[in-house]
Structure formats: structure tokens, C-alpha cells
N, C-alpha and C positions, 0 to 999 in steps of 0.2 A: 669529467665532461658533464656538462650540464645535465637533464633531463628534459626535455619538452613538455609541457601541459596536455593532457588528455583531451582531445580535439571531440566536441559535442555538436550534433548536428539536431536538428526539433523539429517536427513532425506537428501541427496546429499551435496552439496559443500565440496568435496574432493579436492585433491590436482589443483592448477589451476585457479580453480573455485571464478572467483570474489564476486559476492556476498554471497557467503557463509562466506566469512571472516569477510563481512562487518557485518554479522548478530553475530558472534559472538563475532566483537569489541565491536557493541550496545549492545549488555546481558552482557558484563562484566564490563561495564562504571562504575556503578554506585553500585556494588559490591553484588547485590541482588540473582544477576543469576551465577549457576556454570554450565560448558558444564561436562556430565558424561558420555554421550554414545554418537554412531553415526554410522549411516547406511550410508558411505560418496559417496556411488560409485558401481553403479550395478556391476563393477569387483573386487573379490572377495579383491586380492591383496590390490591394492589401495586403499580398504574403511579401509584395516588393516595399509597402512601406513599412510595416511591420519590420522587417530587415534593416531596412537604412534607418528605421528609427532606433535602432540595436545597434548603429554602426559599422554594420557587416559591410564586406562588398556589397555591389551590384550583382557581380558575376556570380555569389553564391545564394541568393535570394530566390528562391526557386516557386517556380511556377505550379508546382504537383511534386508529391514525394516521389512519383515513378522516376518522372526526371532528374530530382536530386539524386537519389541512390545512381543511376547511370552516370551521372557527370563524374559526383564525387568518387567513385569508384577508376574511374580512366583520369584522377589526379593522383603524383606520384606520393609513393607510401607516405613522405615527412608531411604532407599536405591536408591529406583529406579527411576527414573526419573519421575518428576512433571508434564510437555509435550514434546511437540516435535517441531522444529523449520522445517518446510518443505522449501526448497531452491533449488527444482529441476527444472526443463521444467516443464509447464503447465501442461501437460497430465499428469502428477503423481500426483497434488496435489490434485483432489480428490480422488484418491481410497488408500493414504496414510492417508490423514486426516480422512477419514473412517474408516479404519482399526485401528486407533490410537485411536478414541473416542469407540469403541466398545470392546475396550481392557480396556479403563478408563483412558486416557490418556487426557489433552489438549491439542490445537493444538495452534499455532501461524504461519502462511502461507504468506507465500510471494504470491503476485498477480501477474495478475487475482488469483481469487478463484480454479476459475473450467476448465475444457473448453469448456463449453456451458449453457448457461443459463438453462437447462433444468437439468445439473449437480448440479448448483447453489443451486437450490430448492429441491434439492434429498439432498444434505449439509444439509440446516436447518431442513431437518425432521429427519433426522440424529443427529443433534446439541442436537432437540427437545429432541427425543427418550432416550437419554443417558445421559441430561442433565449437558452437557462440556460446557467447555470454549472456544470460538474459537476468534482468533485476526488475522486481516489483514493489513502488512505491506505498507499501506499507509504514506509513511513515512513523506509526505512534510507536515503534520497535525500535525508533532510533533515542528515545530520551533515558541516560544514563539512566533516571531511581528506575526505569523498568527494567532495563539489563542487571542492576542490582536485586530485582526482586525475583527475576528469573533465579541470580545468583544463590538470592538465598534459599531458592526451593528448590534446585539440584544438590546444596549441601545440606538438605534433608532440615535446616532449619524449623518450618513449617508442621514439617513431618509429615505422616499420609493425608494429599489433599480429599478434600471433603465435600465440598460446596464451591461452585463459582459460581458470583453474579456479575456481571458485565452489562452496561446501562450507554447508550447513545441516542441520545435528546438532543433535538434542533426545533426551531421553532417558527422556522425561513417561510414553509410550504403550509403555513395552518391556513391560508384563504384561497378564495376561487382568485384573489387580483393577483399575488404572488405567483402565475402560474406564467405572467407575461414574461419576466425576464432569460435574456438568455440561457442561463446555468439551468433556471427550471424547464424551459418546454421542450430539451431532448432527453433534459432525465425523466421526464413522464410519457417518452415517447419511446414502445415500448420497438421501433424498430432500428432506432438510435441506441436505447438503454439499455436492453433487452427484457428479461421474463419479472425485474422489477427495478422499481424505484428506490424505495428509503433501506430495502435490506442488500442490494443490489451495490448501493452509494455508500452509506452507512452500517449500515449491520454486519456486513462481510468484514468490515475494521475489527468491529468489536471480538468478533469470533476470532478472526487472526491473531489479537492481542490474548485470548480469554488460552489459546492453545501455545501462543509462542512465551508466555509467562510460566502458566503452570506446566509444561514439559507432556501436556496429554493432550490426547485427542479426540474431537466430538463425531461418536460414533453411533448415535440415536438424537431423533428430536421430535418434540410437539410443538407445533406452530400454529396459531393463529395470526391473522397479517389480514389490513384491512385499508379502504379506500374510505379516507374519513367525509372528502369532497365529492360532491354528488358529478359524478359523468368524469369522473378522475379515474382511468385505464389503470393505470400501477399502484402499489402499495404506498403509502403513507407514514404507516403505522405497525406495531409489530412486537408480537410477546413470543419466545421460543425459550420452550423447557428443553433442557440439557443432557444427555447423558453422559459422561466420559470415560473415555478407555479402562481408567483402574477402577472405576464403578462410582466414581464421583459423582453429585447431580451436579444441575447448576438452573440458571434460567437470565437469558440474552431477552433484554431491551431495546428495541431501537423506533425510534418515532423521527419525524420533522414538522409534527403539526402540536409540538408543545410548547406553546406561546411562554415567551421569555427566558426560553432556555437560548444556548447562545450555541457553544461545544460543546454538552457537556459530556464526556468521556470518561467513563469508571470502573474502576475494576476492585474488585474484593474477595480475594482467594482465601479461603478459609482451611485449615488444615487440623489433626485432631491434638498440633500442640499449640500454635500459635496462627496468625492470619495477617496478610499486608492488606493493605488499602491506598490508591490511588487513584488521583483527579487529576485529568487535563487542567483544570481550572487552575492549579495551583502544581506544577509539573515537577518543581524543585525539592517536592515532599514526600516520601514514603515513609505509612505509618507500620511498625511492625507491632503487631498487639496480642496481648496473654489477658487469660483468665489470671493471672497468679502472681505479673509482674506489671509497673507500671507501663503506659503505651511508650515505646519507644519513635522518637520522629529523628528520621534518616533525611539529612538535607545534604542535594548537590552542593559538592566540593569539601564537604566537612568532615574528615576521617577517612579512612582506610577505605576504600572503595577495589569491587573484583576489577580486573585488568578492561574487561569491557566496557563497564561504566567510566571507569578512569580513563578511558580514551575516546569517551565520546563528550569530556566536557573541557570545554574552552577558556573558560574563565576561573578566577577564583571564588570561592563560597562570598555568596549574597550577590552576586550580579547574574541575575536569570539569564538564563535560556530558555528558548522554549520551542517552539513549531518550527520556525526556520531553522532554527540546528537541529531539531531532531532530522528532519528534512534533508539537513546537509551530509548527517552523518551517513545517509544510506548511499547518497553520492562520495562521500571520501573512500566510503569500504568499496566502492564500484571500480572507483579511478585503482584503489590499491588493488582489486580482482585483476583489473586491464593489463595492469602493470604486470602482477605475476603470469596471467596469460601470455605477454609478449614476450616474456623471458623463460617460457616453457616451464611454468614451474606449478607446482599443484595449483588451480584457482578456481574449487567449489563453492559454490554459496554459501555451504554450512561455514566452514573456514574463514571466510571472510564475514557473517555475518551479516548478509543480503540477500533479503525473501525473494525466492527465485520461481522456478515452475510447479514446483510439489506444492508450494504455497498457493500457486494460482490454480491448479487444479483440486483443492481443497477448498480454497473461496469458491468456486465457481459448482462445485459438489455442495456446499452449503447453499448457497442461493437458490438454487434448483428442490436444490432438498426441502429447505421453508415454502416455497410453494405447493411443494406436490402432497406436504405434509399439510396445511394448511387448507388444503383441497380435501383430504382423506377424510374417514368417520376414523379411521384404526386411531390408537391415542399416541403409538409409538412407530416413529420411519426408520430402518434405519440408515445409515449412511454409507451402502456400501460401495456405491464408485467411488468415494473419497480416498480410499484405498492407493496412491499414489504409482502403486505397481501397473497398475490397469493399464496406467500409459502409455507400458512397453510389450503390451500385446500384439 
């Protein structure tokens, strides 16, 4: 018997709206995911052409996500949409991913989670309660050399890590004029965005990669975070010293006022045998390097690769991949979560490999944390709500 397609329903990215697109070139890569409805656009219009210009019905073009989740819900099981893809400003995407699991919906959410950690943890009793599925577009955890790199530092290649640096540079927000565009005037609006801008957007990434690489977790920090434009409310810019779990340091970069930088995304885990190194820039390369042997370069599809990396790439060696398949990959592991969901069979995040609430309640513990730290005289904060358990008090 055949299988149907995982039925996807979208929550904002109407007409304009960049990452919305992007969310549903990644659901439809790899042919699992079909888009069936969508609530594109708090005006009424736009979320109806927004839709017909997607080819959807009429009938599923919806006015407000309250009304989508109600329709689509009193359509029968084979029909109505599986989850919902949420792709709006911060401040909606909890009381939309709420509304979507208490109707019986999954959620799949673009980051942050919440917009406050106190949101965060109101999520997973939520999650709890209803027992959904929730996945969080951490996307740069979907490009095969970093599942390799993860790989090779659980098999102790590395050996005891030592030092992280993790580095995210944009260069979009360096003036007062850049502040007209859509993308920019709710991310500096801090009741849209919430308590910041570029570590809120950008820095929360870097930290998610800088822990979901090396296998630890950041459990102190020093912060300075600053507003490089005069009458600019949110952060810009942003230096964070590191501590981590097994007593590694490290120190988190994140700017958007670094004129010609583009993505630039890096990571550099250093360990007391050996160290990788990796760049967004050039996604299909991890360098693994020794004091003692020449640098080794690990390129997608070229040898033996661990079972994760090997199934997150599509192609043969020398025909890149990059952001949209990373992107894809977090939707293939979601459709394949849904799947085993539906068939009652074990389907954690961990298992499947898609950053889910612990992650968002650790993004959102960091965010919080760089400001209050960034605020302080003390040199060291630590991070103790980040603690994951908290949630279930």
C-alpha cells in the first residue's frame, strides 16, 4: 500500500517573506512533505494570495491560524494536515505552537522557541500534556561534515575538548538605512523580537552548534553585547566568554554590523589531541588537524562517512550541498519522527536527530543569560536554568 505524504500546514511566510520560502523548498526536497494549508499573513487578503499563489485550495487559505487549526481539525484524518510549520516573528511562535498541539497538531518552529524563557518551559508542559511532536529549525545541525564532526568527537578522535570558538558575522544591520526593511524592523523591535536582536537571531545558532558538536554544554558565561547604532533598542553586536560542562573554555561571536561579511558561520573545537574546523562558507569541508600529522580535509561524499552524515547527503562527492539541504534534512528526520509517531513506535528527538524543546529551552536560557550577564559587574553568570529538567517542575 502506498504511504501518503506528510501533510504540512504554515503559520506566516506570505508573499515577500524570505524565510518562509525557504522552509518550504526544505519540506519539499526530498518529496516526503506536501504544503496543504496556510495561515500566510495576519491580512486577510494576502494570506488568500499568498496561498493561491502556492496553488493551494481556496478553501484551505485561511484567514488566522485560530481558524486554520479549527477547520483543519473537523477535516477527516486522510485530509488535514499532519503539523504546522510556524515562520513568523518571535512573539507568535508560542501562542501558535500552543494552539496547534491542543488542537492535535505537530509543530515544527523556526527559532528562538519562545520569547522568554519562562515561555520556553510553559512549551514543554504543553508538549508534555498533549503528547506532540515539536521540532526546532536549527538548521546548521543538518549539514552532513558537522554530523561528521560531532562523529568524530564522541569517538574520542579529538580527545578531551579544550577550547571552543564559534564566530557569526553578518553585515545586513551595520547602518541606520538598513533598519527599513521588513526582516530588520521586528528584529529590533524588542516586543516582536524579544530581550534581543543579533544574539536572539544569530548567536543562539552559534551556541546550539558550539554544544550540539562538541557533546557539552555551556554552563557559565561573560558577555558583553552592544548597540553599535545610536537610538538602536536591541543588540547588534556581541563577544561571550565560554565556560563548558567538562571545563573547556571557549568564546561565542556574534555581530550583524560587520560590513562584508555575508554568513559567516565557524566553528573550531580544539581538543588536547587533535581539532576540526568549519565554515558555512564552504560547508562541504571539514578540516581535522594535529600538531604531528599533516591537516586532514574530509569533503562531503568522499569516503567512509558515520551513518548520520551518510544520510544526510544527496549527491555524489563534488556536487554541493548546502543551506537548503541542510534545511531539508531537519524536515526528512521530522516526516520520518511523524511517521514513527503514527505507528506508535518510539519517536524522540534524540532518535531521530531533530533539535526539539530541551534545545529551545537552552537557546532561550542563553539569550537571557547574555544579557543579564552583559548587564552584571560579576565577570562570571552562570547558567543555571539552562538545566533542561527545570521544565518539568
Amino acid at each position: 500500500m502506498r504511504v501518503k505524504k506528510i501533510r504540512m500546514g504554515m503559520v506566516g511566510g506570505g508573499e515577500g517573506a524570505f524565510i518562509g520560502a525557504i522552509h518550504r523548498i526544505a519540506a519539499a526536497i526530498d518529496g516526503e512533505i506536501e504544503l496543504v494549508c496556510g495561515a500566510f499573513s495576519s491580512t486577510k487578503e494576502k494570506s488568500l494570495s499568498s496561498g493561491l499563489g502556492l496553488y493551494l485550495d481556496k478553501s484551505r487559505c485561511y484567514e488566522s491560524y485560530q481558524e486554520m487549526f479549527k477547520q483543519e481539525a473537523m477535516l477527516p484524518a486522510n485530509e488535514r494536515m499532519d503539523f504546522v510549520a510556524i515562520v513568523t516573528p518571535n512573539h507568535l511562535h508560542f501562542p501558535v505552537a500552543k494552539l496547534a498541539m491542543e488542537y492535535g497538531f505537530h509543530v515544527m518552529s523556526d527559532k528562538p522557541a519562545t520569547l522568554s524563557l519562562a515561555q520556553a518551559y510553559q512549551l514543554k508542559a504543553v508538549i508534555e500534556q498533549h503528547a506532540m511532536l515539536y521540532g526546532l529549525t536549527h538548521t546548521y545541525t543538518g549539514y552532513p561534515l558537522i554530523k561528521q564532526a560531532k562523529h568524530l568527537i564522541e569517538q574520542g578522535e579529538l580527545g578531551n575538548i579544550v577550547k571552543v570558538v564559534v564566530e557569526y558575522s553578518q553585515g545586513w544591520l551595520a547602518s541606520k538605512s538598513d533598519e527599513s526593511s521588513k526582516q530588520a524592523s521586528w528584529r529590533l523591535d524588542p516586543e516582536k523580537s524579544g530581550v534581543s536582536c543579533c544574539m536572539g537571531d544569530i548567536g543562539v545558532h552559534a551556541a546550539n552548534l558550539a554544544e550540539y558538536v562538541s557533546g557539552l554544554t555551556i554552563d557559565n558565561i561573560c558577555a558583553d553585547i552592544t548597540s553599535t547604532i545610536a537610538g538602536r533598542t536591541l543588540d547588534d553586536d556581541g563577544t561571550v566568554m565560554l565556560k563548558f560542562s567538562n571545563g573547556a573554555k571557549g568564546v561565542l561571536l556574534a555581530s550583524q554590523i560587520s560590513i562584508g561579511d555575508e554568513n559567516n558561520l565557524t566553528l573550531r573545537i580544539y581538543g588536547d589531541k587533535k581539532s576540526i574546523e568549519w565554515s558555512h562558507l564552504t560547508p562541504n569541508t571539514l578540516l581535522l588537524k594535529s600538531n604531528y600529522e599533516p591537516t586532514q580535509q574530509i569533503r562531503a561524499g568522499v569516503g567512509t562517512m558515520c551513518n548520520a552524515a551518510q544520510s544526510a547527503m544527496r549527491t555524489p562527492a563534488g556536487h554541493p550541498e548546502g543551506y537548503l539541504e541542510a534545511f531539508a534534512n531537519l524536515y526528512l528526520n521530522f516526516a520520518k519522527q511523524i511517521r514513527a509517531f503514527q505507528a506508535n513506535e518510539a519517536c524522540d528527538n534524540q532518535t531521530f536527530d531533530v533539535p526539539g524543546i530541551d534545545e529551545a529551552i537552552r537557546g532561550m536560557a542563553f539569550i537571557e543569560g547574555v544579557i543579564t550577564a552583559s548587564q552584571s559587574e560579576l565577570k562570571w553568570q552562570p547558567l543555571l536554568s539552562n538545566s533542561v529538567e527545570k521544565g518539568s517542575e
